[in-house]
C-alpha positions as CSV (number, residue, x, y, z in Angstrom):
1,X,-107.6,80.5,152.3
2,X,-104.9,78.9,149.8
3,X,-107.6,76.4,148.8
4,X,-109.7,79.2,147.8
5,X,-107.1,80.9,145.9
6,X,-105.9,77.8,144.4
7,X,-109.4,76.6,143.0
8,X,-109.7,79.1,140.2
9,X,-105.8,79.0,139.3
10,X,-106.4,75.0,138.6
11,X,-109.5,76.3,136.9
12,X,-107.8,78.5,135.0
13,X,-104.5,76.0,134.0
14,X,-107.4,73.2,133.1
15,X,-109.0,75.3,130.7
16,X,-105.8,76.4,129.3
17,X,-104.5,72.8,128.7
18,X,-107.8,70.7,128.0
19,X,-109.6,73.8,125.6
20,X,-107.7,73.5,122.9
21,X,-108.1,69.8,122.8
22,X,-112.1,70.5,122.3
23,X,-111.3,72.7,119.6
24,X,-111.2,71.5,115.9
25,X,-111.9,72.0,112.7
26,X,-115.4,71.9,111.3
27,X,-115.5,70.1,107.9
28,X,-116.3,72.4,104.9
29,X,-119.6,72.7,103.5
30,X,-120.3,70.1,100.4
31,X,-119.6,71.7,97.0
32,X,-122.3,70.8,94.6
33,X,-122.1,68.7,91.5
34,X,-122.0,70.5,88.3
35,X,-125.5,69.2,86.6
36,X,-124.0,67.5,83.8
37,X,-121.5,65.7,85.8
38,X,-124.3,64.3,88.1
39,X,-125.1,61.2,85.7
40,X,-121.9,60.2,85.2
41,X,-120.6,60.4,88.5
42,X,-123.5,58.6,90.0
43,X,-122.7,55.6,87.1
44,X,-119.3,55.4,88.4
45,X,-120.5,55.8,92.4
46,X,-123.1,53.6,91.8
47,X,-122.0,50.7,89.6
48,X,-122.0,47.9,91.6
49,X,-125.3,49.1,93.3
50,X,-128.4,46.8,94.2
51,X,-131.2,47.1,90.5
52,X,-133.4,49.1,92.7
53,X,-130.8,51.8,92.8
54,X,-129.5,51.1,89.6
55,X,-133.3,52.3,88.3
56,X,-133.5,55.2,90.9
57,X,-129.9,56.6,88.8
58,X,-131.5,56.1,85.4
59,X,-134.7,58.2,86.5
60,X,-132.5,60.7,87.6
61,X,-130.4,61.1,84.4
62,X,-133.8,60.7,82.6
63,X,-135.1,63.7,84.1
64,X,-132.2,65.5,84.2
65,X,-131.9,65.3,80.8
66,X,-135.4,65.9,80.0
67,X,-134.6,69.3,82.2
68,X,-137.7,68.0,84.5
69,X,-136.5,69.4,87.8
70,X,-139.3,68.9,90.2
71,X,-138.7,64.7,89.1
72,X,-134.8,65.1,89.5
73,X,-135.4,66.7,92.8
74,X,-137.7,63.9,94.3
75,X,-135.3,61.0,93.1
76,X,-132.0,62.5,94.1
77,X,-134.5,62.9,97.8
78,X,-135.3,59.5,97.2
79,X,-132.0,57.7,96.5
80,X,-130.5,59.9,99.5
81,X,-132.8,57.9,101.8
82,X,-132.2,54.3,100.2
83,X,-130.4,52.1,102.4
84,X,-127.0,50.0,102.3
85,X,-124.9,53.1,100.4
86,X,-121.7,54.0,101.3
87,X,-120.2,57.5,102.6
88,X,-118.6,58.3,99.3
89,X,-122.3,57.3,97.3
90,X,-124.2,59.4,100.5
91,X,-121.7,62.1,99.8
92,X,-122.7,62.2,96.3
93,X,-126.5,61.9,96.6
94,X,-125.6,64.9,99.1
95,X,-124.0,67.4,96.3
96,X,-126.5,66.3,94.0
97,X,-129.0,67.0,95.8
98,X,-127.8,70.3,96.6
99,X,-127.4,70.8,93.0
100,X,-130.9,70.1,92.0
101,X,-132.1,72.4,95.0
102,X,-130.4,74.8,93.1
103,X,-131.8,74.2,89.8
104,X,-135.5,74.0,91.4
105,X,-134.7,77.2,92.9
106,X,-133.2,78.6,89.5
107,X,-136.9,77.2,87.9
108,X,-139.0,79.0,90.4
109,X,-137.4,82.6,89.7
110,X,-138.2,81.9,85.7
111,X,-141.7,81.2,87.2
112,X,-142.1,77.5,86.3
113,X,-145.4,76.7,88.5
114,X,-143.9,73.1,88.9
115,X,-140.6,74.0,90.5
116,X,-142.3,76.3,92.9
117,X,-144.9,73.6,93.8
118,X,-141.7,71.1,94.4
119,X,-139.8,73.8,96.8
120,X,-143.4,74.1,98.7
121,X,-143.6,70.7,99.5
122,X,-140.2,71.0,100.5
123,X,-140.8,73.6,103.1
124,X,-143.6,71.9,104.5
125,X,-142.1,68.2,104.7
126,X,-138.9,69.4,106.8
């Protein structure tokens, strides 16, 4: 009879002790970029980077620029799934991807037929 009285108080202590060990803080959600700050923080992220990301950033300032969403969109995709970047330069292709989400989404609700193609594709490719 102890043993069975004993087996859910050890229970009961374990959890106690070992819970709170399992317990942390989940990280925060990533902020995204400001659009104007995405070029030059992807220079200064990227500025030792191999020439074939060094072209994917000017695309991306070059459509950013040009306000060309639906292009922004699919290089920022595309330079998040390049190889050999560091957590910091993932981090950033990360919030500026997020950014350009937004802006795509921002495109569509002005009814730019473009922007709501893009987001589409995006649906269906997940």
């Amino acid at each position: 009879m102890n043993s069975r009285l004993l087996s859910p108080i050890w229970l009961l202590v374990s959890l106690t002790l070992l819970g709170p060990a399992g317990c942390g803080r989940s990280p925060a959600p990533l902020p995204p970029l400001a659009a104007e700050q995405i070029p030059a923080e992807m220079e200064r992220a990227f500025s030792n980077a191999r020439p074939e990301v060094r072209d994917a950033i000017g695309r991306i300032t070059a459509a950013l620029q040009a306000k060309d969403n639906p292009a922004a969109y699919q290089e920022v995709q595309a330079l998040c799934k390049l190889p050999g970047q560091t957590k910091p330069q993932r981090l950033l292709a990360a919030r500026a991807l997020l950014t350009v989400t937004g802006l795509l989404q921002a495109s569509q609700a002005q009814g730019d037929p473009e922007a709501a193609a893009a987001l589409k594709l995006r649906r269906l490719t997940r």
